[in-house]
N, C-alpha and C positions, 0 to 999 in steps of 0.2 A: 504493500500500500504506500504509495505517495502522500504525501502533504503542503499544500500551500498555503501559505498565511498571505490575506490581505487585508489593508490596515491604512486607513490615514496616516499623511505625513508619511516618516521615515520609520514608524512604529514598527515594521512587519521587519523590515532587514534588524531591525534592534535586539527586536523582541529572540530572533535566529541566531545573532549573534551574542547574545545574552545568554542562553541558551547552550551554542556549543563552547562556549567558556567553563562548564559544568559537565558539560556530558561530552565533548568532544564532537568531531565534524560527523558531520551526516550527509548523503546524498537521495535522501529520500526527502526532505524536505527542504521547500523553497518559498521565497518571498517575494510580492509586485509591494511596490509601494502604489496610492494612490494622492497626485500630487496637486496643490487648485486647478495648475493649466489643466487639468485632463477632464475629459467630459466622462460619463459613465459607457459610453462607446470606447473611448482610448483604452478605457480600463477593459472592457472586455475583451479588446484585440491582446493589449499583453499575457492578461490569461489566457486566452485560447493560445498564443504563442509556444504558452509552457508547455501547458495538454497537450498540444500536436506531438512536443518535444520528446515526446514520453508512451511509452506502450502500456504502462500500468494504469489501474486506477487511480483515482484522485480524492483526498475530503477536503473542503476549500475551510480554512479557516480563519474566519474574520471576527473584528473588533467589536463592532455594534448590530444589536440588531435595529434594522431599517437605515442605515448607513449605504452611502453607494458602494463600497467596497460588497456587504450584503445584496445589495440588491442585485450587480454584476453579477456574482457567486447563483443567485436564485434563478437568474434568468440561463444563465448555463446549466443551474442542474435540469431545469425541467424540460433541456432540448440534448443533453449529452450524457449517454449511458456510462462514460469514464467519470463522473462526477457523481459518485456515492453519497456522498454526505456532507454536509453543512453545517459547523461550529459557530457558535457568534459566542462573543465574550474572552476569547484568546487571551492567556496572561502567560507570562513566564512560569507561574505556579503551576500552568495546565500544561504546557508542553514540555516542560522536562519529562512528564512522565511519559506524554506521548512520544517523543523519541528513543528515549529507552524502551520502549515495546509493547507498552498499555494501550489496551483498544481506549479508543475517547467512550464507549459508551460507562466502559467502567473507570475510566478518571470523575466522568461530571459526577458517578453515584456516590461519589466519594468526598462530598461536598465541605467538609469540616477542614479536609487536608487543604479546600484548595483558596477558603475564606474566613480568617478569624479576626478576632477582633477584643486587644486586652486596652480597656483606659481606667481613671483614676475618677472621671465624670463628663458628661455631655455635654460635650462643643455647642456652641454658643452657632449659628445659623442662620445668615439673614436672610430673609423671602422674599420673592418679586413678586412684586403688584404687577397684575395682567393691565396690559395697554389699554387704554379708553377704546370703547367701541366705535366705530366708522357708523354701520348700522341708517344709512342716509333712505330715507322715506320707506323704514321698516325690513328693508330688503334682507338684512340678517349678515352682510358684508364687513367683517373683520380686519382682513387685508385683503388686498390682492396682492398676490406674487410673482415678480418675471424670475425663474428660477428654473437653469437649464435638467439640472438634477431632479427635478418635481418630490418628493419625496423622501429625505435623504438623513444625514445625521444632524444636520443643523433644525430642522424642519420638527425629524420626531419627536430630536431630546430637547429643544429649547422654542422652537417657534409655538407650537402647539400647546404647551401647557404656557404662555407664558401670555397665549393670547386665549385662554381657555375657549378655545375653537372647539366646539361639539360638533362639525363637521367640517371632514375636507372634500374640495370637489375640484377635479382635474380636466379641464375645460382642453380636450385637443382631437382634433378631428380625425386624425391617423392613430392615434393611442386606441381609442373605441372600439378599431377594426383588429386589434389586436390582442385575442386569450392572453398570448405569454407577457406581455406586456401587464396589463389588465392583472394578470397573475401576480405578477411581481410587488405590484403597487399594493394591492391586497395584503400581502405577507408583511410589507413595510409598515403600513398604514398603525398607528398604534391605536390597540384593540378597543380603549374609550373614545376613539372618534372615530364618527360616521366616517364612510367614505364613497363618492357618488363620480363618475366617469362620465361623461358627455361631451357630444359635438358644441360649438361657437353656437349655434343657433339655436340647439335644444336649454343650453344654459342659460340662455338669452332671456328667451320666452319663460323658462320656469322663476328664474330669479325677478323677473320682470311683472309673472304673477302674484309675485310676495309666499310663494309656497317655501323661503328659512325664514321667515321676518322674527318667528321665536327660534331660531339659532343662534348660534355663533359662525360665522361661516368664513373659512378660509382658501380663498380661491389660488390656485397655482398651476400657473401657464409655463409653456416654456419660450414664449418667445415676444415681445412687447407687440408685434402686429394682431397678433390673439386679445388684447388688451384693447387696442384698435378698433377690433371686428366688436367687441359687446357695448362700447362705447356707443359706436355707429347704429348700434341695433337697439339703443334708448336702455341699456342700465345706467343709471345712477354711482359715477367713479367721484368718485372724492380724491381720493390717492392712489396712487401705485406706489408699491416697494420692488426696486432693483435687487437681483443678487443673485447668483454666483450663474456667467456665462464662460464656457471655455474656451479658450484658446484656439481658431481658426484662421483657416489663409485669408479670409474676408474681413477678418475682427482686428482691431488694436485695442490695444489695453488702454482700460477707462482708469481704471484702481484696483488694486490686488484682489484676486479673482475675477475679474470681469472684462471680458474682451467685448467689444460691440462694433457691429459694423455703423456704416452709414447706412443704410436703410432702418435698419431699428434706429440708431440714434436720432432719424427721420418722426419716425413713429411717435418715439419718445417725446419727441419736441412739439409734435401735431398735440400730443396730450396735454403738454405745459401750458400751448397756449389755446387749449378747451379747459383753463384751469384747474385743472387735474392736478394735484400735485404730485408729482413726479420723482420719489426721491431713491439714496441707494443705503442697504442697509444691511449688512451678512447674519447678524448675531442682536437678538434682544438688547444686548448691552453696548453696545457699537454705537457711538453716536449718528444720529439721520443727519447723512446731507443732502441739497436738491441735487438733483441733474446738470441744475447750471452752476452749479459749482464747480466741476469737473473740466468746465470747457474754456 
């Protein structure tokens, strides 16, 4: 059995080399990092690179669940018979064992070995207050998101509880046509919010009839002209939030993570000036800047 760890950041080659500092090298197990320029297609391509590389099977293990790094991993198990299994939560504590020769089913059972916890009293913890609601003539709109990753680690662990969003909805008209896809987002989507898949037009009409106006609703596009299309088609935008576009031959870097071409930056600008506010913003705690601050 093979293993590859994939991980934010530089975590995954860390996490291996951390690892054979203890146990000594290994060639059954390998590392992708996933880096901001890369989109969650880049990341697929370097994994399948490995997988081809290799005649064995595979268990993909990754950092988070609903994380792109996960997501990739989810979207190749459910089309490639060399991809056995599926880890999220990867720690050095879990893969020593795995590399010395423990199946993962009987490392996670072994739960006490792989997470403890001695203190003297309870850490003091401050809480975020969820964002004021958007919520503009009842429509149930939270944010809307240009966010090339749609679903991802930024999104599960920190956008969604921070904007206690009771539903996510994924407004893209090629996504809809596609089980594996559709698949995937399902698996990410964390299990206390709804999650609803729909074309430009069907979102249109239903948010337009007020059927979340008692939600929370967080919409997330992958591309500022989709933001365009609902505008045009009479919802109610108050804001857009920018964040993370990757890196293409058509794009230049706006701010770390986000490459845009000039037609979206087109797009973008068309919303600025239907007053829309238009801003960019990776992380809850990040401060928002407009669009045109950037230029």
């Amino acid at each position: 059995m093979n293993y590859l760890i994939v991980a934010h950041g530089q975590y995954a080659e860390a996490c291996l080399s951390s690892c054979e500092m203890i146990t000594g090298k290994h060639h059954t197990i390998f590392a992708v990092s996933f880096t901001e320029e890369l989109s969650r297609d880049d990341l697929i391509e370097k994994i399948t690179f490995i997988l081809e590389s290799h005649n064995e099977e595979f268990i993909i293990l990754t950092d988070i669940f609903g994380g792109t790094p996960y997501n990739a991993a989810k979207i190749l198990y459910e089309s490639r018979e060399k991809i056995v299994g599926i880890l999220t939560g990867i720690s050095l504590q879990l893969l020593i064992p795995i590399a010395l020769g423990e199946r993962v089913a009987d490392v996670i059972t072994n739960t006490d070995q792989i997470v403890s916890f001695e203190g003297k009293k309870e850490e003091n913890v401050k809480t975020t207050q969820p964002l004021d609601s958007v919520n503009v003539d009842k429509n149930g709109i939270v944010q809307i998101r240009i966010d090339e990753r749609l679903i991802h680690g930024q999104v599960a662990t920190s956008w969604i509880g921070n904007l206690s969003a009771t539903r996510v909805m994924i407004i893209d008209d090629t996504i809809v046509k596609s089980d594996m896809e559709k698949s995937a987002l399902r698996a990410a989507c964390p299990k206390n919010s709804k999650l609803s898949i729909l074309t430009v037009e069907n979102a249109a009409n239903r948010i337009n009839e007020g059927l979340y106006k008692n939600e929370r609703l967080l919409i997330i596009v992958k591309t500022p002209f989709i933001v365009k299309q609902l505008f045009e088609l009479g919802t109610k935008i108050p804001s857009v939030t920018l964040g993370n576009m990757s890196k293409k031959e058509n794009r230049e870097l706006l701010k770390k993570s986000v490459y845009i071409s000039k037609e979206e930056l087109n797009d973008l600008l068309y919303l600025d000036q239907k007053n829309v506010n238009v801003v960019v913003q990776m992380v809850p705690n990040e401060e928002k800047k407009k669009i045109t601050d950037y230029l």
